[in-house]
Jmol script that loads the backbone (N, CA, C; Angstrom):
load data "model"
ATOM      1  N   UNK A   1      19.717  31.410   5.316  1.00  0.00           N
ATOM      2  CA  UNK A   1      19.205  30.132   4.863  1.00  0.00           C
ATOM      3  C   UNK A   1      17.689  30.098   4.982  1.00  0.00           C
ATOM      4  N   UNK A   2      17.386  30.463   6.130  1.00  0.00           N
ATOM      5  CA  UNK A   2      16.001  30.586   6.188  1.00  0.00           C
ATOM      6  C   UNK A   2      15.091  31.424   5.276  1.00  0.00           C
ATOM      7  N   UNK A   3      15.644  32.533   5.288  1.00  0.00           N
ATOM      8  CA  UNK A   3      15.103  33.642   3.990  1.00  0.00           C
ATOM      9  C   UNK A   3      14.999  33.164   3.074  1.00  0.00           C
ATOM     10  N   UNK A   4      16.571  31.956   2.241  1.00  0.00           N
ATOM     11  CA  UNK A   4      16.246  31.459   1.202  1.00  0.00           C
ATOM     12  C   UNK A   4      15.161  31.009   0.857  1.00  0.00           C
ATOM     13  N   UNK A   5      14.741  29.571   1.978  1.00  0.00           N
ATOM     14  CA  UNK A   5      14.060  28.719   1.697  1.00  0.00           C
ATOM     15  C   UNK A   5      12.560  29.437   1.593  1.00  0.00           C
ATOM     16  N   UNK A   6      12.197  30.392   2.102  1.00  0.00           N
ATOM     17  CA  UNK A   6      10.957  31.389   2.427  1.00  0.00           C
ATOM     18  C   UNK A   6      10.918  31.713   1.050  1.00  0.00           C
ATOM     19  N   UNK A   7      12.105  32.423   0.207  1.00  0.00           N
ATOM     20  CA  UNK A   7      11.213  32.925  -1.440  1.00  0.00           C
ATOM     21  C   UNK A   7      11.358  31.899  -1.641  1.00  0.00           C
ATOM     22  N   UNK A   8      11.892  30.698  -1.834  1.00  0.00           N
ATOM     23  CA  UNK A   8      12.054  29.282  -2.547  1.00  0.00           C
ATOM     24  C   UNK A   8      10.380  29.327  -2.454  1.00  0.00           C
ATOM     25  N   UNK A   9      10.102  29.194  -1.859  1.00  0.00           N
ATOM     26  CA  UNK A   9       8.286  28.569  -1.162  1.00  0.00           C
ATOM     27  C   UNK A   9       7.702  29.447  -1.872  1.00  0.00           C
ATOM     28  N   UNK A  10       7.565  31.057  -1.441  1.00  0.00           N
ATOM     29  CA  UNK A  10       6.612  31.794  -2.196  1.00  0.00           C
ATOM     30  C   UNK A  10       6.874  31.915  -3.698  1.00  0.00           C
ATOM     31  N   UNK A  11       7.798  31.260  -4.455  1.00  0.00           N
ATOM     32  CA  UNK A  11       8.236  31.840  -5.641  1.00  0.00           C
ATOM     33  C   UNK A  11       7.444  30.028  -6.190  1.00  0.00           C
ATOM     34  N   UNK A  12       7.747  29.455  -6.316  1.00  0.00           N
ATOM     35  CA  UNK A  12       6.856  27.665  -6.247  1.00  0.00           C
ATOM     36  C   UNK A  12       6.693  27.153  -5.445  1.00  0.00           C
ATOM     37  N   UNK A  13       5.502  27.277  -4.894  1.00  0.00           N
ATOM     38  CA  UNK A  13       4.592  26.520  -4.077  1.00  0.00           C
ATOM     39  C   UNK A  13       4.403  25.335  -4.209  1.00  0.00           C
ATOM     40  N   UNK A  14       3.707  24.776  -5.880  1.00  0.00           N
ATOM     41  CA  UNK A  14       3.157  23.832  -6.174  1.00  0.00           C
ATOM     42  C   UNK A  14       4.674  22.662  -6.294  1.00  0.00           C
ATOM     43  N   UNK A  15       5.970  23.503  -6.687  1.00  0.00           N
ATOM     44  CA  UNK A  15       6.795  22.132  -6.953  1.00  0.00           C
ATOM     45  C   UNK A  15       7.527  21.779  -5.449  1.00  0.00           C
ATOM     46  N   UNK A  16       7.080  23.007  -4.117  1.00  0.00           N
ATOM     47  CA  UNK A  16       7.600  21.878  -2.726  1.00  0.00           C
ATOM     48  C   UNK A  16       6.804  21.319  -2.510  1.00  0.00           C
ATOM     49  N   UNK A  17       5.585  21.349  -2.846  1.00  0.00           N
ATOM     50  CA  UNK A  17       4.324  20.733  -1.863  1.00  0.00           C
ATOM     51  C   UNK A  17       4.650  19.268  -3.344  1.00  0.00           C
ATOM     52  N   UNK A  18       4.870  19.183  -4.205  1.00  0.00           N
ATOM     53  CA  UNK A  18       5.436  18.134  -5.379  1.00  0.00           C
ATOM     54  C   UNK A  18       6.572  17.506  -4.302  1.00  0.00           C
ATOM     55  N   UNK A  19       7.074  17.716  -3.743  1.00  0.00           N
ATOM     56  CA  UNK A  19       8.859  17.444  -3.657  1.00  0.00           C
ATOM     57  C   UNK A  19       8.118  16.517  -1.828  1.00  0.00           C
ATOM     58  N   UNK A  20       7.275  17.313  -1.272  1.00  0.00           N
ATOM     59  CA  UNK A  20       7.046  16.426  -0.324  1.00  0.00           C
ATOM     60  C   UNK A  20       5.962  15.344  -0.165  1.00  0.00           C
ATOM     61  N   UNK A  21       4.999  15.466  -1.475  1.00  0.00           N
ATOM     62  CA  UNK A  21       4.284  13.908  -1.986  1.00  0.00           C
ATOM     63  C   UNK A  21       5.283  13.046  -2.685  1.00  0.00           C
ATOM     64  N   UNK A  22       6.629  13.487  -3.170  1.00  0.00           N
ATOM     65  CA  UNK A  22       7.381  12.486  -3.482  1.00  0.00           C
ATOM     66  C   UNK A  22       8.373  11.680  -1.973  1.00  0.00           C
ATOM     67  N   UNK A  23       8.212  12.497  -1.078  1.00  0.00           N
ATOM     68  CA  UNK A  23       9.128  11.999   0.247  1.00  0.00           C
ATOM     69  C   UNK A  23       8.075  11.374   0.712  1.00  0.00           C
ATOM     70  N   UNK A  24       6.553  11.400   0.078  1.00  0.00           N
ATOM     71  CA  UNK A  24       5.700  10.055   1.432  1.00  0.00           C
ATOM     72  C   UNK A  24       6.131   9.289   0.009  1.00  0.00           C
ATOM     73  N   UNK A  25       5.618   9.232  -0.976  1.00  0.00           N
ATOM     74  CA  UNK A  25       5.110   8.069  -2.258  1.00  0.00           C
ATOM     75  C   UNK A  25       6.695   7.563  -2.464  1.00  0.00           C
ATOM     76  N   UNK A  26       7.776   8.106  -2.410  1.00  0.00           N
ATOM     77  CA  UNK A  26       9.304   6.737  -2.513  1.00  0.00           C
ATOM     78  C   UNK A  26       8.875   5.970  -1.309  1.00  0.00           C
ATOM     79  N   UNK A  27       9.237   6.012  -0.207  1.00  0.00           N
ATOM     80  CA  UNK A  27       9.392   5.198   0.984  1.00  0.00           C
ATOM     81  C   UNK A  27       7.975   4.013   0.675  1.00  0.00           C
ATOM     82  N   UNK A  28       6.955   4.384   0.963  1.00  0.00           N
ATOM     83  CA  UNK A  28       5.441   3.581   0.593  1.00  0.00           C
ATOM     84  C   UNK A  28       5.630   3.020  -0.245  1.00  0.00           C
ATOM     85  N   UNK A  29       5.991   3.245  -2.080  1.00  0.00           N
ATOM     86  CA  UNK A  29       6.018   2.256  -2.817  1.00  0.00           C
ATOM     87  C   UNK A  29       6.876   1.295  -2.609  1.00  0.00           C
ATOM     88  N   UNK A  30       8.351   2.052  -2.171  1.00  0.00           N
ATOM     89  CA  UNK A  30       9.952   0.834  -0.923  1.00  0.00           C
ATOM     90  C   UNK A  30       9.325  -0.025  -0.593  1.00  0.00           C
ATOM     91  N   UNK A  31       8.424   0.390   0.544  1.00  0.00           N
ATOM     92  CA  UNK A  31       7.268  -0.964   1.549  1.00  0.00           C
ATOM     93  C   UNK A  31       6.891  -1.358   1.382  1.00  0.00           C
ATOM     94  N   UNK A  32       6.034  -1.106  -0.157  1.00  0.00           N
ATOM     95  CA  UNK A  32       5.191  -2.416  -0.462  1.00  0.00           C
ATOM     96  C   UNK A  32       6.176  -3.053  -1.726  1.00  0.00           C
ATOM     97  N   UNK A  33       6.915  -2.722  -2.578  1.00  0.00           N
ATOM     98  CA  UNK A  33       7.677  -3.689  -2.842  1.00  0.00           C
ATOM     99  C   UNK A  33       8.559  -5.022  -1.884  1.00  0.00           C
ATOM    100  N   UNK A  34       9.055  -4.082  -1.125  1.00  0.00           N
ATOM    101  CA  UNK A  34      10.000  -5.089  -0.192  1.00  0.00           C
ATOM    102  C   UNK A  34       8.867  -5.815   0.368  1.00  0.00           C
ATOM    103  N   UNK A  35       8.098  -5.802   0.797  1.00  0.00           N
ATOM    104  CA  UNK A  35       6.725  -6.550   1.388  1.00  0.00           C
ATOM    105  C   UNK A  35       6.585  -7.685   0.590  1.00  0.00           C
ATOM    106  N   UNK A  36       6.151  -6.886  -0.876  1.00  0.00           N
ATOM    107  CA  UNK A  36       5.937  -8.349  -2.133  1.00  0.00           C
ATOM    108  C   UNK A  36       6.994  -9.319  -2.133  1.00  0.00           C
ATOM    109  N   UNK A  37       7.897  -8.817  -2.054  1.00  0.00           N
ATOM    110  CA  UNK A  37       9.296  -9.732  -2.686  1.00  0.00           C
ATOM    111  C   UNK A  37       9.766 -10.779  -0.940  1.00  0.00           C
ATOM    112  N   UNK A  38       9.227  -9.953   0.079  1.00  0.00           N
ATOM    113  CA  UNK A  38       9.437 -11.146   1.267  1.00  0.00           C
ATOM    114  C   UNK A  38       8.342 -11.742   1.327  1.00  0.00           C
ATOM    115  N   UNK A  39       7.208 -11.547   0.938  1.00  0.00           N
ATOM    116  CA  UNK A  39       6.025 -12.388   1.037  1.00  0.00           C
ATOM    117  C   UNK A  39       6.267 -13.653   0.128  1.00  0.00           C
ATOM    118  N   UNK A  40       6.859 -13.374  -1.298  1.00  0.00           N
ATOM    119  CA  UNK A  40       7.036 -14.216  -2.174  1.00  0.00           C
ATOM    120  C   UNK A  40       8.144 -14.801  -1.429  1.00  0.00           C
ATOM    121  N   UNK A  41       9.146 -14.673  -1.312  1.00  0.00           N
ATOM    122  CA  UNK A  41      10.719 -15.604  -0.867  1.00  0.00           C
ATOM    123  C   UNK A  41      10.001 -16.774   0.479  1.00  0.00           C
ATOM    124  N   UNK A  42       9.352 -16.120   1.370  1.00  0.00           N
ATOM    125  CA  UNK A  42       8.777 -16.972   2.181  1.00  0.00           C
ATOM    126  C   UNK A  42       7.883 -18.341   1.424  1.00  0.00           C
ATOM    127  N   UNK A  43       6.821 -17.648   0.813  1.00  0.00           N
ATOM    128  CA  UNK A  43       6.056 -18.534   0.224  1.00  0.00           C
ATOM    129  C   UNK A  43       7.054 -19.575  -0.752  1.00  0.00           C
ATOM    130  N   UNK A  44       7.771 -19.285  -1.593  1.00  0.00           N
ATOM    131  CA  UNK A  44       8.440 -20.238  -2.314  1.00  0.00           C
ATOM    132  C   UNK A  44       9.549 -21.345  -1.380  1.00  0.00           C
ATOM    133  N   UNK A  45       9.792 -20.957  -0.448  1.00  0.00           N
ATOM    134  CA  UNK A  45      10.563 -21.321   0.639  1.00  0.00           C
ATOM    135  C   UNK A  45       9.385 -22.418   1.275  1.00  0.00           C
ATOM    136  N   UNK A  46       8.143 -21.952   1.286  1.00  0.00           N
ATOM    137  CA  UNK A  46       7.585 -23.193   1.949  1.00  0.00           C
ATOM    138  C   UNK A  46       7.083 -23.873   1.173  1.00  0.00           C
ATOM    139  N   UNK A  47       6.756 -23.936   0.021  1.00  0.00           N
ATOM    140  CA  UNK A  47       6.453 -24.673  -1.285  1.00  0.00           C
ATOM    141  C   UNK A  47       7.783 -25.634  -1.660  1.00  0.00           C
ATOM    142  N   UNK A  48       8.923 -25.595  -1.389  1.00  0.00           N
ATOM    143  CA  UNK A  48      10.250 -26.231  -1.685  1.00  0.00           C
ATOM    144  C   UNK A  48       9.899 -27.253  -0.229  1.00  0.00           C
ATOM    145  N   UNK A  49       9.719 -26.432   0.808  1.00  0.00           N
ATOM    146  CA  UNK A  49       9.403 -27.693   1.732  1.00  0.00           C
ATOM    147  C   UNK A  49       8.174 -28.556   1.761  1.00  0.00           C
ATOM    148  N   UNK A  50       7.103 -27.772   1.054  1.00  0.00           N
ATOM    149  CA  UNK A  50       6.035 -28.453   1.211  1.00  0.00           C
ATOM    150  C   UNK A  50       6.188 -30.026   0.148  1.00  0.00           C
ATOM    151  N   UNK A  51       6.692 -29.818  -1.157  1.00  0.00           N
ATOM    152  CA  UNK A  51       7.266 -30.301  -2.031  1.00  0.00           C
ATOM    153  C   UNK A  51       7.909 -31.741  -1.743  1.00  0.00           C
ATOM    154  N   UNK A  52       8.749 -31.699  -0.850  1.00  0.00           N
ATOM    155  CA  UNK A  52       9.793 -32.388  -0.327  1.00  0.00           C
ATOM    156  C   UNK A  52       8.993 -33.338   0.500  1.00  0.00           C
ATOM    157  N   UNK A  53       7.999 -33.290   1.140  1.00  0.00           N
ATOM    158  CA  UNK A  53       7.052 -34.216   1.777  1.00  0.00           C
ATOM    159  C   UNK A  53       5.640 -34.579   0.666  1.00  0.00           C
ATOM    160  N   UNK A  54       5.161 -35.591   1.834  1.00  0.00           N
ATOM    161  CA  UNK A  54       4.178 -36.403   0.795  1.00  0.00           C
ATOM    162  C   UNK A  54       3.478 -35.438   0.572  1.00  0.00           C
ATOM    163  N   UNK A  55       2.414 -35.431  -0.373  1.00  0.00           N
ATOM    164  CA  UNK A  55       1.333 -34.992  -1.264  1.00  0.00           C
ATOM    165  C   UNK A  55       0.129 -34.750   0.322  1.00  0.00           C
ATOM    166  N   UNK A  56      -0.131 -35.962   0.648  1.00  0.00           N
ATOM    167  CA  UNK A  56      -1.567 -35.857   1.346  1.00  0.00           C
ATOM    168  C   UNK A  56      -1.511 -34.757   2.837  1.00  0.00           C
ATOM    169  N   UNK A  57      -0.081 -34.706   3.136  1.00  0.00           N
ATOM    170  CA  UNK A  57       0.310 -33.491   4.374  1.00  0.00           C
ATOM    171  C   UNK A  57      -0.213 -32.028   3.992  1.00  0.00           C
ATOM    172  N   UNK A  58      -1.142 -31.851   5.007  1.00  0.00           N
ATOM    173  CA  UNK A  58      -1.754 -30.060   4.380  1.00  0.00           C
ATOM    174  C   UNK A  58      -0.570 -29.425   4.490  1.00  0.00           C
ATOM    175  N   UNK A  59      -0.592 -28.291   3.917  1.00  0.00           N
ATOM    176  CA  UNK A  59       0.205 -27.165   3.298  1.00  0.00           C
ATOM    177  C   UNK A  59       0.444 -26.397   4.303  1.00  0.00           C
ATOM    178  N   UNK A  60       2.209 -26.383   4.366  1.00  0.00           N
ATOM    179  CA  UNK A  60       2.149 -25.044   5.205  1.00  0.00           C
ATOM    180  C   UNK A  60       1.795 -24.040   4.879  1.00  0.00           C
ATOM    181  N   UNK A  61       1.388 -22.978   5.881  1.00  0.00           N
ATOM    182  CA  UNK A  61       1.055 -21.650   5.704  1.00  0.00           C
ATOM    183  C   UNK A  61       2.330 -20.712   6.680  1.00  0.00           C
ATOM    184  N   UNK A  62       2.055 -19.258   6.307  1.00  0.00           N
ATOM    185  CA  UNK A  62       3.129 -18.577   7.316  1.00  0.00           C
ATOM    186  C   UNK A  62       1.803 -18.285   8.655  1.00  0.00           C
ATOM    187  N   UNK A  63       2.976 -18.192   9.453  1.00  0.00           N
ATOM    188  CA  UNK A  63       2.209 -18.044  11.018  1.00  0.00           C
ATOM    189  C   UNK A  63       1.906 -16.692  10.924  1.00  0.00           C
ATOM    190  N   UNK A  64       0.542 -16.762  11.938  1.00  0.00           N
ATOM    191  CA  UNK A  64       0.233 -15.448  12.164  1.00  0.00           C
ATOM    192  C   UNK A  64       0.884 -14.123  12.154  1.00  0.00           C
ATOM    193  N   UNK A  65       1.585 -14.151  13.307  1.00  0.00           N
ATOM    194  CA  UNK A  65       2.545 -12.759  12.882  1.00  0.00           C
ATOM    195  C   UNK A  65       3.308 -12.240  12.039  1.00  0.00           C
ATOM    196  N   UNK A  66       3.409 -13.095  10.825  1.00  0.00           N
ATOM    197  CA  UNK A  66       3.926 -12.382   9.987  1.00  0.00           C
ATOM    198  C   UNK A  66       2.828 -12.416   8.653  1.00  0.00           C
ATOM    199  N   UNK A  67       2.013 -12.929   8.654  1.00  0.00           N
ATOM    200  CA  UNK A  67       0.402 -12.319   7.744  1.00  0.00           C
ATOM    201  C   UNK A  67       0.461 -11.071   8.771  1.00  0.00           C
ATOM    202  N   UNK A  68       0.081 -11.043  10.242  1.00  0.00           N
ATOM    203  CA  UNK A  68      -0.221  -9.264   9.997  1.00  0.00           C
ATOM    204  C   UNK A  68       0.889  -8.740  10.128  1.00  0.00           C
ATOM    205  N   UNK A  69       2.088  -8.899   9.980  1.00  0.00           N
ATOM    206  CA  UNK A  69       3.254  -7.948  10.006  1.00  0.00           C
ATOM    207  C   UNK A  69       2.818  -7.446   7.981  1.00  0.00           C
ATOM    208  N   UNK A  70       3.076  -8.424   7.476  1.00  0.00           N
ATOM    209  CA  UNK A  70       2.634  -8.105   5.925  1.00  0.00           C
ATOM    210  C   UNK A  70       1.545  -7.319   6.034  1.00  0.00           C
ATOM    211  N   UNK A  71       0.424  -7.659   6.773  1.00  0.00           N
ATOM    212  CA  UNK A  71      -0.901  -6.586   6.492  1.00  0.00           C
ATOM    213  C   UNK A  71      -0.645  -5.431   6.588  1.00  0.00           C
ATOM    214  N   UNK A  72      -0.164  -5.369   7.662  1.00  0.00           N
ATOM    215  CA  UNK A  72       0.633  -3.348   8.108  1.00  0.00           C
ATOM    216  C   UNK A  72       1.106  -3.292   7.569  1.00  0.00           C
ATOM    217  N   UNK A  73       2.478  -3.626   6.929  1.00  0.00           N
ATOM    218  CA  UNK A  73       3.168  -2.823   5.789  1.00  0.00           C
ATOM    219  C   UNK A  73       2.681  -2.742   5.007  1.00  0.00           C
ATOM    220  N   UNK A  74       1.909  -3.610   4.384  1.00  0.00           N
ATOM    221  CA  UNK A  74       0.655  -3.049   3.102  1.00  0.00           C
ATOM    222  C   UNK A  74      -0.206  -2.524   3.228  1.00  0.00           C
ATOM    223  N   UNK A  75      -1.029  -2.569   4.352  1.00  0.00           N
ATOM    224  CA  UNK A  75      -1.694  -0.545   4.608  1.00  0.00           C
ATOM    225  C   UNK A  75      -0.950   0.199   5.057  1.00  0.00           C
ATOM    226  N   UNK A  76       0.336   0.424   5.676  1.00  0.00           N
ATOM    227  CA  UNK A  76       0.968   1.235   5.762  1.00  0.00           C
ATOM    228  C   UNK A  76       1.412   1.676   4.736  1.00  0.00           C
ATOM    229  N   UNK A  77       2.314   1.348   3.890  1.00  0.00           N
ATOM    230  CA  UNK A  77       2.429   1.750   2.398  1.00  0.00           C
ATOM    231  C   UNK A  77       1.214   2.093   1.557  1.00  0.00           C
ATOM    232  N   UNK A  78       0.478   1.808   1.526  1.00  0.00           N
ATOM    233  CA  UNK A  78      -0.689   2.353   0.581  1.00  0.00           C
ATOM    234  C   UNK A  78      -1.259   3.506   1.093  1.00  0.00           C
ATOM    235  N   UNK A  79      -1.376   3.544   2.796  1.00  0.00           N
ATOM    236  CA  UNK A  79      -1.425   4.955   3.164  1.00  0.00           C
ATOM    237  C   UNK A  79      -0.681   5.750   2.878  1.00  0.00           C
ATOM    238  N   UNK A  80       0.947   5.488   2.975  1.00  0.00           N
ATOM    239  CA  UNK A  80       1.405   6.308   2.303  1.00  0.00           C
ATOM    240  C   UNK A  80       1.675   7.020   0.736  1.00  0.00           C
ATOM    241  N   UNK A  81       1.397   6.208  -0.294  1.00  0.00           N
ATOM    242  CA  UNK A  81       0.860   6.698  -1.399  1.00  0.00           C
ATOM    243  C   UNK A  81      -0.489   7.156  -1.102  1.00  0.00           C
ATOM    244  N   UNK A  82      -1.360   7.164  -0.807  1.00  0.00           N
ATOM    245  CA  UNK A  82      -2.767   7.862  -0.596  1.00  0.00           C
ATOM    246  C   UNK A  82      -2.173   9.102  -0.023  1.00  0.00           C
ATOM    247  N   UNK A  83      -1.727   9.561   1.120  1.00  0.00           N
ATOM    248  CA  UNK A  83      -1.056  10.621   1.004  1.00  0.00           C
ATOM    249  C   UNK A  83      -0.268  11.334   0.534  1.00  0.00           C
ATOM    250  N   UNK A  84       0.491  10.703  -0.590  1.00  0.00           N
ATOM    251  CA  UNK A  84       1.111  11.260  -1.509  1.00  0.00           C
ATOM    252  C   UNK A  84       0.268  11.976  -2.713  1.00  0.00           C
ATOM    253  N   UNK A  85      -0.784  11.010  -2.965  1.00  0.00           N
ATOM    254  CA  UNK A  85      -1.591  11.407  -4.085  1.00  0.00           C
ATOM    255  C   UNK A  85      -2.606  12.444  -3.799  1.00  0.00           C
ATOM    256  N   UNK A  86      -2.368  12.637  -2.305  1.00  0.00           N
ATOM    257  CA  UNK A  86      -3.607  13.477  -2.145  1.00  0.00           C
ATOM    258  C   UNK A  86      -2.784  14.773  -1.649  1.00  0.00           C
ATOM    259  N   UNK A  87      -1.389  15.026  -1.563  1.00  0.00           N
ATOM    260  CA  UNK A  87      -0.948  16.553  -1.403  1.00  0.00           C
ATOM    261  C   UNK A  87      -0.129  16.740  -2.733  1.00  0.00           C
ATOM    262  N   UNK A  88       0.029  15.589  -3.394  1.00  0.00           N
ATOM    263  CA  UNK A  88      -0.060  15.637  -4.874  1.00  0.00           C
ATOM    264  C   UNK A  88      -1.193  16.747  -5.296  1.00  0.00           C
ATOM    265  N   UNK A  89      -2.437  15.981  -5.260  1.00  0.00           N
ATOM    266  CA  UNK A  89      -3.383  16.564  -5.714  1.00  0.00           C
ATOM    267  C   UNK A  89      -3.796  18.327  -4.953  1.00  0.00           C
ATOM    268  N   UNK A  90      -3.379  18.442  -3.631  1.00  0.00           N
ATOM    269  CA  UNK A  90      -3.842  19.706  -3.138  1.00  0.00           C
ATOM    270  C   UNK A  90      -2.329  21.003  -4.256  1.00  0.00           C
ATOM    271  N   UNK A  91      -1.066  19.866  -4.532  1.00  0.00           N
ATOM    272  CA  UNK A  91      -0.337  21.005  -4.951  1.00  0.00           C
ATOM    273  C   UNK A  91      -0.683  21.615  -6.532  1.00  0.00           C
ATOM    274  N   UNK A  92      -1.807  21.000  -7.081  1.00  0.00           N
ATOM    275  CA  UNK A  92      -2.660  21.588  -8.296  1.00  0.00           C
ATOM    276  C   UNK A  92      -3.616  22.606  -7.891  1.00  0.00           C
ATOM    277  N   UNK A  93      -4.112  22.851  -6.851  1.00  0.00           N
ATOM    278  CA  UNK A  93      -4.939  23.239  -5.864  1.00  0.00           C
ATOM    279  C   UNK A  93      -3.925  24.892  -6.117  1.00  0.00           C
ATOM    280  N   UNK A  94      -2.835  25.071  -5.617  1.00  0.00           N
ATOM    281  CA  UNK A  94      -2.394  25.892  -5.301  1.00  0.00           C
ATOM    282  C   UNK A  94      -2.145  27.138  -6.450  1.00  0.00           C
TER     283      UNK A  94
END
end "model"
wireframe off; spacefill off
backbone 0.3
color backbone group
């Protein structure tokens, strides 16, 4: 098995070093979708409540910890496409 995977490598280089910018760039783009789509469900969730009370009551916002829970997963995910794009880019290199 091991031997296999050894000519696998020396025989295309460029399509494993392809195969493992696609194992960072799925998961990262996952994160920041799922990120968008709970950022939005929250926000519309407090707009239905904000709604429901008078006009002159300021607006809820989401609490702190979950603006930076959202912040990290959205630099976390974008780091991970940045590293995708960039052993992307080294497997042209090769």
């Amino acid at each position: 098995m091991s031997l296999h995977l050894m000519t696998l490598f020396t025989a295309h280089p460029a399509k494993l070093i392809n195969l493992l910018a696609l194992l960072f760039a799925c998961p990262g783009g996952w994160l920041l979708h799922a990120t968008r789509r709970r950022e939005q469900r929250a926000m519309a969730s407090l707009e239905a409540q904000s709604q429901s009370r008078r006009i002159d009551e300021p607006m809820l916002f989401l609490d702190g910890a979950t603006v930076r829970m959202n912040r990290f997963f959205y630099s976390f995910g974008f780091a991970c496409l940045g590293l995708a794009l960039l052993v992307s880019w080294i497997s042209t290199r090769v």
